[in-house]
C-alpha positions as CSV (number, residue, x, y, z in Angstrom):
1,X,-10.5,10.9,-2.0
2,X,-10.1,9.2,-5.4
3,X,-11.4,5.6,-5.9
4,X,-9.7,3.7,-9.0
5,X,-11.0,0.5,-9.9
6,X,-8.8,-2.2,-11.7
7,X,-8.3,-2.5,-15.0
8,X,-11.6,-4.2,-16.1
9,X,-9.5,-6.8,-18.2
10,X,-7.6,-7.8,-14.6
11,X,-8.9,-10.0,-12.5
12,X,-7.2,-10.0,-9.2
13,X,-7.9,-12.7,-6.8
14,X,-8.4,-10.9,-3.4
15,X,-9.7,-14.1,-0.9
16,X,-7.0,-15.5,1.8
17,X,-5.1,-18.6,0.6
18,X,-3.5,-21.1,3.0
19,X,-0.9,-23.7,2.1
20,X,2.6,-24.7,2.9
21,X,5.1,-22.0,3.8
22,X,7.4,-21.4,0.8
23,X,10.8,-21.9,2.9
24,X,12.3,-25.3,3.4
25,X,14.5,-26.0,6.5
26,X,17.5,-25.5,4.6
27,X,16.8,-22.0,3.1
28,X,15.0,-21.0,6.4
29,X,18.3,-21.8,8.8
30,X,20.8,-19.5,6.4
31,X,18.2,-16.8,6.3
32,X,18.2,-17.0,9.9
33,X,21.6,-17.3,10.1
34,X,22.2,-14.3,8.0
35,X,19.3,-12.0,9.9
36,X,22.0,-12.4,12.8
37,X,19.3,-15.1,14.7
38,X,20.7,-17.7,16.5
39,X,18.0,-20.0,16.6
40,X,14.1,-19.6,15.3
41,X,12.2,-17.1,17.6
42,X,9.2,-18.5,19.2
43,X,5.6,-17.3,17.7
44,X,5.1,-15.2,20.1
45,X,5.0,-11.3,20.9
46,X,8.1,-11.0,21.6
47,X,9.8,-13.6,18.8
48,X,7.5,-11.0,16.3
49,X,9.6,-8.4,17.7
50,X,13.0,-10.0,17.7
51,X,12.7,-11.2,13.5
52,X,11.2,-7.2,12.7
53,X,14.0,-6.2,14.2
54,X,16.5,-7.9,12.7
55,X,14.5,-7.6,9.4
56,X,14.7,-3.9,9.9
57,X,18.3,-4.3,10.3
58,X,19.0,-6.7,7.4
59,X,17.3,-6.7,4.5
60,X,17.2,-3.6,2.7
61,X,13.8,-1.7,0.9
62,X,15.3,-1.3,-2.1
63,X,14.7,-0.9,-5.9
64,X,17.8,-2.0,-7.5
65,X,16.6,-5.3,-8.6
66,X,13.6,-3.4,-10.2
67,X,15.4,-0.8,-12.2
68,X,17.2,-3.3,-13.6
69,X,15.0,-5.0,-15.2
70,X,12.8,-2.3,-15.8
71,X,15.7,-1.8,-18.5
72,X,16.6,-5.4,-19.8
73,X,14.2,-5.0,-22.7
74,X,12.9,-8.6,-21.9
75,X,9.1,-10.1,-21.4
76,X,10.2,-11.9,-18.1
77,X,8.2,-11.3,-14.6
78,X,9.6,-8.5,-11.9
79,X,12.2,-9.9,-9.7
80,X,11.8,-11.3,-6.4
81,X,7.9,-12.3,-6.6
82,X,8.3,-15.6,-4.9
83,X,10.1,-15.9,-1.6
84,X,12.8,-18.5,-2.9
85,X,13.6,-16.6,-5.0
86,X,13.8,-13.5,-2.9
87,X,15.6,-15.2,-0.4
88,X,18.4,-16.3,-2.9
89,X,19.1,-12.7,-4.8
90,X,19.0,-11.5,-1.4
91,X,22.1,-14.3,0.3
92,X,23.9,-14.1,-2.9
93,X,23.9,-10.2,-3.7
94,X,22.1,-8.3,-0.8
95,X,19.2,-6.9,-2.3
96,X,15.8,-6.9,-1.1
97,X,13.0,-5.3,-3.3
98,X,9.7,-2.8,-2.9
99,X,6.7,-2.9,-1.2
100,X,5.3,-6.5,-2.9
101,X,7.8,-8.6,-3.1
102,X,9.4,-8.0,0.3
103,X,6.2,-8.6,2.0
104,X,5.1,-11.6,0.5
105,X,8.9,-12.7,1.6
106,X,8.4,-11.6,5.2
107,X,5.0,-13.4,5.3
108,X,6.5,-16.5,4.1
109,X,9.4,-16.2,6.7
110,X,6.6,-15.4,9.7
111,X,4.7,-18.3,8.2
112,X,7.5,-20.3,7.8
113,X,8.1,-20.0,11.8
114,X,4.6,-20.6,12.8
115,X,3.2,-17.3,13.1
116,X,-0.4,-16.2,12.3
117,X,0.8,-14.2,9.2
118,X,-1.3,-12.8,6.4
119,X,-0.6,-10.2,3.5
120,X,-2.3,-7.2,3.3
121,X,-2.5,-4.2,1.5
122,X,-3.3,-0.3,1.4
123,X,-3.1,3.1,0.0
124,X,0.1,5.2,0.4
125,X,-0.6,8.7,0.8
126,X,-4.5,7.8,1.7
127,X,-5.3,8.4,-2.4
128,X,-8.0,5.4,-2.3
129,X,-5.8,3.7,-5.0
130,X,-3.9,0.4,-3.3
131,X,-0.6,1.0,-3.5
132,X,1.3,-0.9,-1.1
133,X,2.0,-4.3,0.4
134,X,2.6,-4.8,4.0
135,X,1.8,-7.9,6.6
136,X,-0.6,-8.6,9.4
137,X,0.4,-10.9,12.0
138,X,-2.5,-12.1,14.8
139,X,-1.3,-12.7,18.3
140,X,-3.3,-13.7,21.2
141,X,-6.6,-12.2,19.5
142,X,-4.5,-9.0,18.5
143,X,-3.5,-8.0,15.3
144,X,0.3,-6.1,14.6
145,X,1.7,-4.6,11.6
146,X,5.4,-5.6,10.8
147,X,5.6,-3.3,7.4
148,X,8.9,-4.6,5.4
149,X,8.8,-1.1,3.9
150,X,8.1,1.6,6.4
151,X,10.6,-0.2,8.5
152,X,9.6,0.8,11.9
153,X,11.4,-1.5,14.0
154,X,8.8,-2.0,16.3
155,X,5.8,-4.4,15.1
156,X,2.9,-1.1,15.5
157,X,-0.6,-2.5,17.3
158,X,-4.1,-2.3,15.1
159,X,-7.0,-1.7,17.5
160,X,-9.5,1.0,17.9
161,X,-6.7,3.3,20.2
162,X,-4.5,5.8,18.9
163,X,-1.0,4.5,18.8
164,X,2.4,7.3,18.6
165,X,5.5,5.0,18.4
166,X,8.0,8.3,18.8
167,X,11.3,6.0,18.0
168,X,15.0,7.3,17.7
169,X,14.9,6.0,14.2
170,X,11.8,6.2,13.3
171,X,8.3,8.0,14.2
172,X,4.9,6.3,13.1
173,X,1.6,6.8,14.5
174,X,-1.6,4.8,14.1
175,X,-5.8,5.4,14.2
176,X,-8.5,3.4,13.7
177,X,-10.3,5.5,11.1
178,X,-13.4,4.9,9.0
179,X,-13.6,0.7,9.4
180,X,-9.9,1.2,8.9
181,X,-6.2,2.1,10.1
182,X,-4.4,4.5,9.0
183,X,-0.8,4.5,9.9
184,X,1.0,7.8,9.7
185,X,5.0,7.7,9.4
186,X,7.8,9.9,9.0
187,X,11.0,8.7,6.8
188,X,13.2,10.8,4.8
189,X,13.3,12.4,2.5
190,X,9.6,13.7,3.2
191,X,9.3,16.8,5.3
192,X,6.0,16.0,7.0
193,X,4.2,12.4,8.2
194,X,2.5,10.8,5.4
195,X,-0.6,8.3,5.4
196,X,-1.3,5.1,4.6
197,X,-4.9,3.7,5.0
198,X,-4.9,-0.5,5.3
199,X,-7.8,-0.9,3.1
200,X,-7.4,-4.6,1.9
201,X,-6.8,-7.7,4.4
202,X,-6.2,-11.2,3.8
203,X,-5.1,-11.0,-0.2
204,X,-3.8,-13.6,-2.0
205,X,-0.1,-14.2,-3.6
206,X,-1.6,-13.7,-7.1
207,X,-3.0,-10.4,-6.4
208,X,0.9,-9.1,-4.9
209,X,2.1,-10.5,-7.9
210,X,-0.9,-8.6,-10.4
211,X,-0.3,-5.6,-8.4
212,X,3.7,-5.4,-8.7
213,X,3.6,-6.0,-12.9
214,X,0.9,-2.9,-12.8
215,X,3.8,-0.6,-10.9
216,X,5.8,-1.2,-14.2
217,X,3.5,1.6,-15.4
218,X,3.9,4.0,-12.8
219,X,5.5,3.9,-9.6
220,X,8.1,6.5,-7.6
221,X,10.5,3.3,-7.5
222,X,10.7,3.1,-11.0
223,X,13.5,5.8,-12.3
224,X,15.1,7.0,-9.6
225,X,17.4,5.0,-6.8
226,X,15.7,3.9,-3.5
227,X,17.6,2.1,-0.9
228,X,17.2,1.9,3.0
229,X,18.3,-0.2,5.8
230,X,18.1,1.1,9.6
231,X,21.7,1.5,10.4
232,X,23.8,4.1,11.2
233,X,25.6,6.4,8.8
234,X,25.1,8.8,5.9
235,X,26.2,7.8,2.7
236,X,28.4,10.2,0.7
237,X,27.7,8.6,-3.1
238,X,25.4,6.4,-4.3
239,X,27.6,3.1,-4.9
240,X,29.2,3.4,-2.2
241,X,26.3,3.5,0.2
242,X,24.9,0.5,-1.9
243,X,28.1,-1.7,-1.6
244,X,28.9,-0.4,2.8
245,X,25.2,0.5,4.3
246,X,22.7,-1.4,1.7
247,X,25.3,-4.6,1.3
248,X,25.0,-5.2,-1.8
249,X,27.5,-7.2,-3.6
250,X,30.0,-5.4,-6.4
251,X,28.4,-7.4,-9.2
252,X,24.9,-6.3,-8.9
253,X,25.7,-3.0,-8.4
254,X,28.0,-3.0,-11.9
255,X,25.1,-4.9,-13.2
256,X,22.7,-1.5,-12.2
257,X,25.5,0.8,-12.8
258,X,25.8,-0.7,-16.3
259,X,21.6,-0.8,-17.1
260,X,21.6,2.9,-17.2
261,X,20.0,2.9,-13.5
262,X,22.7,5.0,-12.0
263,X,22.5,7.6,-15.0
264,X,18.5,7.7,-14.8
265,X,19.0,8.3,-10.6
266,X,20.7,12.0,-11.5
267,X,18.2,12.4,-13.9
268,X,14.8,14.9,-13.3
269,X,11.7,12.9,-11.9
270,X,9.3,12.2,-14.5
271,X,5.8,11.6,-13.9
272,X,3.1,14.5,-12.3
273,X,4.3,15.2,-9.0
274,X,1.7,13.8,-6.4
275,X,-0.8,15.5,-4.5
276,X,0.2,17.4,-1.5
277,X,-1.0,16.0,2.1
278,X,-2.9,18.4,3.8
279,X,-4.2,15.8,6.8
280,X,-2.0,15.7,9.9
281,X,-1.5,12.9,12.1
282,X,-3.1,12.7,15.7
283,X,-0.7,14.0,17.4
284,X,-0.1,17.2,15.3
285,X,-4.1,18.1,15.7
């Protein structure tokens, strides 16, 4: 495993805030509205599983916004750090965003509805370097993850048992392993299950938003086009798929097409190419 500290001139803060949810009523009944939810879920088991759901089905991991202004030659902060704003690129145009910013907007929505939410973080791939965002909720003494990446559709249990969620959609398994979990999935367009070890609990806003800037460096998302929402169909071209299976709306996708992002998407991945797994989940041993 390699461990890479940060930057010494970055100091991250890493303790658990509390505060006011971000949303107001009025942004938090259209978002509702628009995840297809009648009413707000109770904060409960099953209202955790009704909003993933719907999440899963609505708002798309994507990195449009990103390459965009990856390429706007400008100073100004990656898009969609705060949850407003989030929420508003994401009513008006139908994006949604990468690991960090569309956790820290599902925690504010699970906050926002009373649930015991906090952000989180891990390593992708198990590389000891933290790499992704995700959210923890607590219910009834137990803790679930409801990942607004890995999309699972289910919210996946964190105890000491082995979980194997063996979905239609979507396959992810989860161990307790080493003081930690490591949750294994299986999304296209990787061949095998891939792991991601939850190293880091109860993180702060600032630290998502220190941790996103750094991906402007390096990160998979940063080059070529990554969109996926958990509905039926196969796309045949790439604007299409982003205007009938992502939803996004004609003017941001002319705004990407135009940034070179669509041109840099055919292009050949730059960057090493990452390590190979050579770990299999539980279920494969």
């Amino acid at each position: 495993m390699i461990a890479r500290a940060a930057p010494a001139w970055r100091k991250i803060p890493m303790s658990f805030e509390a505060g006011a949810p971000e949303l107001d009523g009025g942004l938090l009944e259209l978002v509702l509205a628009r995840l297809g939810l009648p009413a707000a879920p109770l904060a409960d088991l099953e209202g955790l599983r009704a909003i993933y759901r719907a999440w899963c089905a609505s708002v798309p991991f994507d990195n449009v916004r990103k390459m965009i202004a990856l390429r706007a030659q400008n100073d100004l902060p990656l898009p969609g750090g705060g949850a407003v704003s989030f929420y508003e690129n994401w009513l008006a145009g139908g994006t949604g965003g990468t690991c960090w910013p569309t956790s820290n907007a599902l925690y504010e929505l699970l906050r926002s509805l009373g649930f015991e939410a906090r952000r989180a973080a891990g390593s992708m791939r198990d590389l000891g370097i933290v790499n992704h965002a995700t959210v923890k909720v607590t219910i009834d003494g137990r803790d679930w993850l409801v990942d607004s990446s890995l999309l699972s559709n289910v919210p996946l249990p964190l105890d000491q048992r082995v979980f194997i969620h063996d979905g239609p959609v979507f396959a992810a398994e989860v161990e307790f392993e080493g003081e930690a979990h490591v949750v294994w999935t299986h999304t296209p367009p990787n061949p095998a299950y891939l792991p991601c070890r939850m190293s880091e609990d109860r993180v702060t806003h600032a630290y998502y938003l220190a941790r996103y800037e750094d991906s402007r460096e390096r990160s998979p998302f940063n080059q070529r086009l990554y969109a996926r929402r958990n509905h039926p169909g196969e796309p045949e071209e790439l604007c299409q798929a982003l205007r009938s299976d992502i939803g996004l709306s004609e003017g941001v996708i002319d705004e990407w097409v135009r940034s070179g992002s669509l041109a840099a998407s055919f292009d050949a991945p730059s960057g090493p190419e990452p390590p190979p797994v050579t770990r299999k989940p539980p279920s494969q041993r």
